[in-house]
ZADO-1210 file (C-alpha; in nm, 4 decimals, padded with zeros to 6 digits):
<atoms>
<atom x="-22.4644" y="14.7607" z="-02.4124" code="UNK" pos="1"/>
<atom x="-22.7096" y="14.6403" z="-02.2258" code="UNK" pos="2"/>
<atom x="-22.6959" y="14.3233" z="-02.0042" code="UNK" pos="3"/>
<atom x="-22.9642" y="14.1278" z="-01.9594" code="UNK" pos="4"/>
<atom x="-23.2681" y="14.2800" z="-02.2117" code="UNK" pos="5"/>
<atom x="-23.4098" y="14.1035" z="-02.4365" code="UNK" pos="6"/>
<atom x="-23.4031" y="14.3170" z="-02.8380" code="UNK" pos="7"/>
<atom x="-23.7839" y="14.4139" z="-02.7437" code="UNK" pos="8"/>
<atom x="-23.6891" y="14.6122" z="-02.4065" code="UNK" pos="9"/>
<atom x="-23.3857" y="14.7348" z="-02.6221" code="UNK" pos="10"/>
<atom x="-23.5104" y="14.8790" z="-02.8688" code="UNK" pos="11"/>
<atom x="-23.7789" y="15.0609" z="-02.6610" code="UNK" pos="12"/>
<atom x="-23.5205" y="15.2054" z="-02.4275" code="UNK" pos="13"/>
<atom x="-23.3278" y="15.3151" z="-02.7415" code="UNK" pos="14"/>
<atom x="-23.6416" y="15.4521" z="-02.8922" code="UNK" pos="15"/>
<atom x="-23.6879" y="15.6502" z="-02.5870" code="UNK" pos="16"/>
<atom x="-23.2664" y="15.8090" z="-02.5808" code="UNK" pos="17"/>
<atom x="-23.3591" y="15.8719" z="-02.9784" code="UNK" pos="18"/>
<atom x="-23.6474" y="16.0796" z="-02.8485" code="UNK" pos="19"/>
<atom x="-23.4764" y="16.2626" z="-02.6078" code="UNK" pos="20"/>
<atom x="-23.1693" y="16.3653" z="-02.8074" code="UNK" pos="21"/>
<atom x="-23.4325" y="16.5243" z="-03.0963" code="UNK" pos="22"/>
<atom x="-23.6039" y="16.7224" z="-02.8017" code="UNK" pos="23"/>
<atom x="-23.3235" y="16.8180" z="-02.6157" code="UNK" pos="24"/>
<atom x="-23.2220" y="17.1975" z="-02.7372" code="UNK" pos="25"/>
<atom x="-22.8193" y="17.1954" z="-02.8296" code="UNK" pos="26"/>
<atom x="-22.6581" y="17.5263" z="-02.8380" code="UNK" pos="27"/>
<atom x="-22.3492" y="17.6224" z="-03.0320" code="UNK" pos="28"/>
<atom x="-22.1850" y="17.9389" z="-02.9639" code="UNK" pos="29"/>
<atom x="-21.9679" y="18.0993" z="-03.2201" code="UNK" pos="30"/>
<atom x="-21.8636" y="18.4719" z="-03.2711" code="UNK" pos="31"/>
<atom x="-22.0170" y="18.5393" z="-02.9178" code="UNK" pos="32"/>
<atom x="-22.3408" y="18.4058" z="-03.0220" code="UNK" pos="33"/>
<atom x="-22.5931" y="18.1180" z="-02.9483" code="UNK" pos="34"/>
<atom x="-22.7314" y="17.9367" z="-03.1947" code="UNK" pos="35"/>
<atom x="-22.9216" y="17.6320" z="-03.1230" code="UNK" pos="36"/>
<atom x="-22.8749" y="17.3101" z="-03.3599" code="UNK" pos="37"/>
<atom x="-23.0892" y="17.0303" z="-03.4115" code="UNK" pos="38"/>
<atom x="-22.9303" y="16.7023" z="-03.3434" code="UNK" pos="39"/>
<atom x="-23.0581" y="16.3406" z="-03.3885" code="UNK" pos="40"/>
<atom x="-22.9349" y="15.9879" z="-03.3869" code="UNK" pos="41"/>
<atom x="-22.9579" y="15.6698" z="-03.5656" code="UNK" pos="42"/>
<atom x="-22.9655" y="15.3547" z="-03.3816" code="UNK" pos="43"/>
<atom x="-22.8547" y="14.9691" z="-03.4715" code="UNK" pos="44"/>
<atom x="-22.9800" y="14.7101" z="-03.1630" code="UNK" pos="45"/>
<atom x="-22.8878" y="14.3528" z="-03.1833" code="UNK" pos="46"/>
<atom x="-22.9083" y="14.0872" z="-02.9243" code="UNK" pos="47"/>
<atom x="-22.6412" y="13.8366" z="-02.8678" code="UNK" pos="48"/>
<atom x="-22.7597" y="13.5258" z="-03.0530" code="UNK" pos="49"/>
<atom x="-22.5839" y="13.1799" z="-03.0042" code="UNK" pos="50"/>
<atom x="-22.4779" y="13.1590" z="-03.3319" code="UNK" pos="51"/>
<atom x="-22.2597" y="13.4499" z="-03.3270" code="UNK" pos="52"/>
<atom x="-21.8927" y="13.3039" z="-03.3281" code="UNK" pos="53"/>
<atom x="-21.7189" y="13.6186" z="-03.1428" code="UNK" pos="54"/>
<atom x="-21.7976" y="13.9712" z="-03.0345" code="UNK" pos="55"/>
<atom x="-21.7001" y="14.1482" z="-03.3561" code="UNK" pos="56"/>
<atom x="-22.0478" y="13.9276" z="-03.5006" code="UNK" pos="57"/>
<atom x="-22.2541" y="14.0944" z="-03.2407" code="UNK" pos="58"/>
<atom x="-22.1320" y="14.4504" z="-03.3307" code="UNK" pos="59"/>
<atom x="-22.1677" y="14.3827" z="-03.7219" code="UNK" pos="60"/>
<atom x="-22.5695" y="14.2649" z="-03.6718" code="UNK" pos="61"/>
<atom x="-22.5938" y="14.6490" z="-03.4637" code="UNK" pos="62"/>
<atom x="-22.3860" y="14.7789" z="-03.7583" code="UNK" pos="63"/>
<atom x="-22.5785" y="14.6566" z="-04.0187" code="UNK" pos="64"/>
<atom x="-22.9152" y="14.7708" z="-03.8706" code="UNK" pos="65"/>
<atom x="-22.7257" y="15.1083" z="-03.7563" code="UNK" pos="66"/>
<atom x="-22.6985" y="15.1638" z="-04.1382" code="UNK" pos="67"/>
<atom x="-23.0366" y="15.0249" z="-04.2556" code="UNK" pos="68"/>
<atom x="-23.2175" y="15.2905" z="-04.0094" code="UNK" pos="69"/>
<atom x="-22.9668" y="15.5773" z="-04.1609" code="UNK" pos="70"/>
<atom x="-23.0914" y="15.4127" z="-04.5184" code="UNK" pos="71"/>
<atom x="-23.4283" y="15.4558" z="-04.3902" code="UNK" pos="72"/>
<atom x="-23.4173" y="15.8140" z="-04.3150" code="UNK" pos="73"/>
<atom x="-23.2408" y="15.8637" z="-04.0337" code="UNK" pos="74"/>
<atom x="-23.3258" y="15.9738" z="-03.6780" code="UNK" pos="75"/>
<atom x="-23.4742" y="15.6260" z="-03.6286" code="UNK" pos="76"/>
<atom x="-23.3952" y="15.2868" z="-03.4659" code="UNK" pos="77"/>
<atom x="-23.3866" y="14.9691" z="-03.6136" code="UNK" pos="78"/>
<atom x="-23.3649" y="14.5785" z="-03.5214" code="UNK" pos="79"/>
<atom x="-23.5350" y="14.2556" z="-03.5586" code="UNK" pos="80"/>
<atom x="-23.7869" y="14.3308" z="-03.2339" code="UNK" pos="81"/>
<atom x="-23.8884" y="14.5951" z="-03.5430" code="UNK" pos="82"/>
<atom x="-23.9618" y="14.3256" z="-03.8379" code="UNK" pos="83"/>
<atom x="-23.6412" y="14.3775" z="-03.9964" code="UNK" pos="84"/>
</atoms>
């Protein structure tokens, strides 16, 4: 959560954890050896709208873009700053 920013500044500070967790190297070690995995996330933003009758509304708008960037590929971020 973040208080305060506007859907724009969110998504680009989400854009820019998305683009750290791709080029970040993970290791896994198993049977005494490393192996390195490549990880990614999807990310939902919403922004608090007046409209929204209680919290749970807020997290189903993020949920529902969560799902249309893993729709969309995944290892992306989507919200309504986006056009969607």
């Amino acid at each position: 959560m973040l208080r305060e920013t506007g859907v724009e500044i969110a998504t680009v500070l989400t854009e820019r954890m998305r683009r750290a967790v791709e080029d970040a190297p993970f290791k896994c070690k198993r049977s005494r050896r490393d192996y390195l995995v490549d990880v990614n996330i999807s990310v939902g933003v919403a922004e608090l709208e007046p409209h929204f009758e209680t919290p749970d509304k807020l997290l189903e708008e993020a949920d529902r873009f969560l799902y249309r960037a893993k729709n969309a590929g995944r290892n992306r971020v989507e919200s309504k700053a986006l056009g969607a």
